[in-house]
C-alpha positions as CSV (number, residue, x, y, z in Angstrom):
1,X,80.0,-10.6,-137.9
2,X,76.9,-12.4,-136.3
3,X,75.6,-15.0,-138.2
4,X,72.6,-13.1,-138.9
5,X,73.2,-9.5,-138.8
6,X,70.9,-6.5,-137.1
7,X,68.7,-4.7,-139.3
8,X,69.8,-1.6,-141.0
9,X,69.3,1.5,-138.6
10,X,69.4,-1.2,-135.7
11,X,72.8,-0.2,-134.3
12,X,71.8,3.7,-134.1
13,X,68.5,3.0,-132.1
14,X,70.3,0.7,-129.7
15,X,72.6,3.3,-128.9
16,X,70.0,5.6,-127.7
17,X,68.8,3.1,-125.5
18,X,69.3,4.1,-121.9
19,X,71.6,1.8,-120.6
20,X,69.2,1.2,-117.5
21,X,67.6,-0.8,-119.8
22,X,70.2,-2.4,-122.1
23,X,72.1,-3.5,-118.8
24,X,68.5,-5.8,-117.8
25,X,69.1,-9.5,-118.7
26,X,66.1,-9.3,-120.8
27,X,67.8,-7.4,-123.0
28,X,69.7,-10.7,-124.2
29,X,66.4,-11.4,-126.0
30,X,66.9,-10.5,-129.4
31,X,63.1,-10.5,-130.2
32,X,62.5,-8.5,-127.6
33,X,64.9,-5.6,-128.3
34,X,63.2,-5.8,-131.9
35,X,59.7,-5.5,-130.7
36,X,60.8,-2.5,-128.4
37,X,62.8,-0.7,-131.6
38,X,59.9,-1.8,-134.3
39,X,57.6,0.2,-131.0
40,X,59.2,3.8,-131.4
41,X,59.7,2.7,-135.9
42,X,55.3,2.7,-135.8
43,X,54.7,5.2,-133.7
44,X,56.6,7.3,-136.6
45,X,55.2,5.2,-139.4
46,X,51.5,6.2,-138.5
47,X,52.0,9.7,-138.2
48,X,50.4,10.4,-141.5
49,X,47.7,8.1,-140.8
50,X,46.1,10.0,-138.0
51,X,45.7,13.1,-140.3
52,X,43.4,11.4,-142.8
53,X,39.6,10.6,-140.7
54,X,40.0,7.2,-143.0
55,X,42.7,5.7,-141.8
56,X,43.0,6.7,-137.6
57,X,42.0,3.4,-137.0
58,X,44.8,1.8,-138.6
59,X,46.8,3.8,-137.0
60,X,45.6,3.1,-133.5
61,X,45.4,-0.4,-133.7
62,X,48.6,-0.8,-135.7
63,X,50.6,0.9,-132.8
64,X,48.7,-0.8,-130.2
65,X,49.2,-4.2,-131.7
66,X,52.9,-3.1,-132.1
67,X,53.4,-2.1,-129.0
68,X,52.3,-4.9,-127.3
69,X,54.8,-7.1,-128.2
70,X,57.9,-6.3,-126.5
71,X,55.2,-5.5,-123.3
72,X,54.1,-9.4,-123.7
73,X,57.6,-10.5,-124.1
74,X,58.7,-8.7,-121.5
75,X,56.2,-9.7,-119.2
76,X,56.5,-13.3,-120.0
77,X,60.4,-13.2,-119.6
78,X,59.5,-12.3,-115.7
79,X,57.7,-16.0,-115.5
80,X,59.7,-18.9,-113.6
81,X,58.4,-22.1,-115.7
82,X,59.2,-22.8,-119.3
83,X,55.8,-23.5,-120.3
84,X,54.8,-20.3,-118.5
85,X,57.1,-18.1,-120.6
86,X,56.4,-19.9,-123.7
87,X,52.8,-18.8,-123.4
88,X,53.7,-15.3,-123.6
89,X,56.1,-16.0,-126.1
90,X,53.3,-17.0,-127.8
91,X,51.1,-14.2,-127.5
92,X,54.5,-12.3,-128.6
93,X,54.1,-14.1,-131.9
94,X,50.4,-13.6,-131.7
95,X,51.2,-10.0,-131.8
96,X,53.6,-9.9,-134.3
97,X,51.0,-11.3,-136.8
98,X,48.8,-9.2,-135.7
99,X,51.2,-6.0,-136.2
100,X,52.1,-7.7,-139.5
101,X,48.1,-8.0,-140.8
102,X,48.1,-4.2,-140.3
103,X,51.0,-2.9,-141.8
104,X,49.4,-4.6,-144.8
105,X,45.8,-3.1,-144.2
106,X,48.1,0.4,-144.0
107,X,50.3,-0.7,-147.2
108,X,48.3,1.4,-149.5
109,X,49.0,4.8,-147.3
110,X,52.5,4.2,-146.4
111,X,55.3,3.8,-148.9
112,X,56.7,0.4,-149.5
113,X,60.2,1.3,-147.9
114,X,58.5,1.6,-144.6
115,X,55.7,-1.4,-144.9
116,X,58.4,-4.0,-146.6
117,X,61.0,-3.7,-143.7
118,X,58.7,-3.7,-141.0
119,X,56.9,-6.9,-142.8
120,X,60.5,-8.2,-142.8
121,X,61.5,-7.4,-139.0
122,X,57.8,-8.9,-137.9
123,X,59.0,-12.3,-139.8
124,X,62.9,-11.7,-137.8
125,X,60.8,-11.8,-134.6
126,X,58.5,-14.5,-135.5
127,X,61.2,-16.6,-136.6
128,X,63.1,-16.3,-133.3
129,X,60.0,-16.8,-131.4
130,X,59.8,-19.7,-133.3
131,X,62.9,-21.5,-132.7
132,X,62.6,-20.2,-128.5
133,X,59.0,-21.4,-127.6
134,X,59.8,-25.3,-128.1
135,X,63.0,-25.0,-125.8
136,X,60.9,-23.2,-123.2
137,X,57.9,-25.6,-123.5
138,X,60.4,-28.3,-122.9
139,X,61.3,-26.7,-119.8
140,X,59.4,-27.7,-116.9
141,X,61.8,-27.0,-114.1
142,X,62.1,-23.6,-114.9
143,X,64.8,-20.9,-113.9
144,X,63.8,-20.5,-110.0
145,X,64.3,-23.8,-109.1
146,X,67.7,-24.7,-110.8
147,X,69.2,-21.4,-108.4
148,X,71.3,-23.2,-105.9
149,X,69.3,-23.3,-102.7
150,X,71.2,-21.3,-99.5
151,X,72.0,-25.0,-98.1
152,X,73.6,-26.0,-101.3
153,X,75.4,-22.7,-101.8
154,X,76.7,-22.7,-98.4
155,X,78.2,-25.9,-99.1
156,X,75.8,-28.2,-97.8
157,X,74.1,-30.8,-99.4
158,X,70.1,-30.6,-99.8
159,X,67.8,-33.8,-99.5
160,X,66.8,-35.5,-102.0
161,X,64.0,-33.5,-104.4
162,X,64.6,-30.5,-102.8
C-alpha cells in the first residue's frame, strides 16, 4: 500500500482513463492526474448551480479555475528547464487555491460531502506541488540537456561543455 493512498473513487476514474493518455510520462505526475480527475468531479459538482440565476457564476468560474490546473500542469511538464516548469507548477498551485476559494464561495449550495473532499484533494495537490517546485527551481540544466548527445551515445566522447 502507497505511503499515502489515492482518494476514495480514485481507482474507478483512472480506469476509465483512455490508456492513450495514462501511457504519457506525464501521467507519473500525481498532481496532475488529480487536477484532471478533480476536472470531470466539478463539472458534476456545478450542475445544480447553473440552474439557479444566483449562482451561474460560481459555477463558471469554479469549473474554469478547475480546469485549468491539470491544463497549466500539463503544459508546464512540456518545458525543458527546472525553473521553467516550476513556474507553471506554480500557476498549478495558483490554480488550486483559486479552485479551493470557490468551492467555499459554492459551500452554501453544494452539500458538504462534495465541497469537504474537493477542499481536501485541492490541499493533496497543493501539497505535492509544494514538495516538487523547490526540486525543479533547483534544476537549471533541465531534462534536454542531460539526453546523451548522438556523439556520446554513439560512443564517442563530446568536448568539454557540450
Amino acid at each position: 500500500m502507497p505511503k499515502y493512498p489515492d482518494p476514495p473513487g480514485f481507482a474507478q476514474w483512472e480506469s476509465q482513463v483512455p490508456l492513450s493518455l495514462r501511457n504519457d510520462p506525464l501521467w507519473r505526475t500525481p498532481a496532475y492526474r488529480y487536477g484532471l480527475w478533480l476536472a470531470d468531479l466539478a463539472a458534476a459538482d456545478v450542475a445544480p448551480l447553473w440552474r439557479n440565476v444566483e449562482t451561474r457564476d460560481i459555477a463558471d468560474q469554479l469549473l474554469r479555475a478547475a480546469r485549468g490546473i491539470s491544463s497549466t500542469l500539463a503544459e508546464g511538464y512540456g518545458r525543458t528547464s527546472g525553473p521553467d516548469r516550476a513556474r507553471y507548477y506554480e500557476y498549478g498551485v495558483s490554480g488550486s487555491r483559486e479552485t479551493r476559494d470557490w468551492y467555499f464561495k459554492a459551500r452554501n449550495y453544494l452539500p458538504p460531502d462534495v465541497v469537504e473532499p474537493r477542499v481536501e484533494l485541492l490541499l493533496r495537490i497543493i501539497r505535492i506541488l509544494s514538495v516538487v517546485i523547490p526540486r525543479e527551481r533547483a534544476d537549471r540544466i533541465g531534462r534536454a540537456r542531460r539526453r546523451p548527445s548522438r556523439r556520446q551515445h554513439d560512443g564517442h566522447s563530446a568536448p568539454d561543455g557540450a
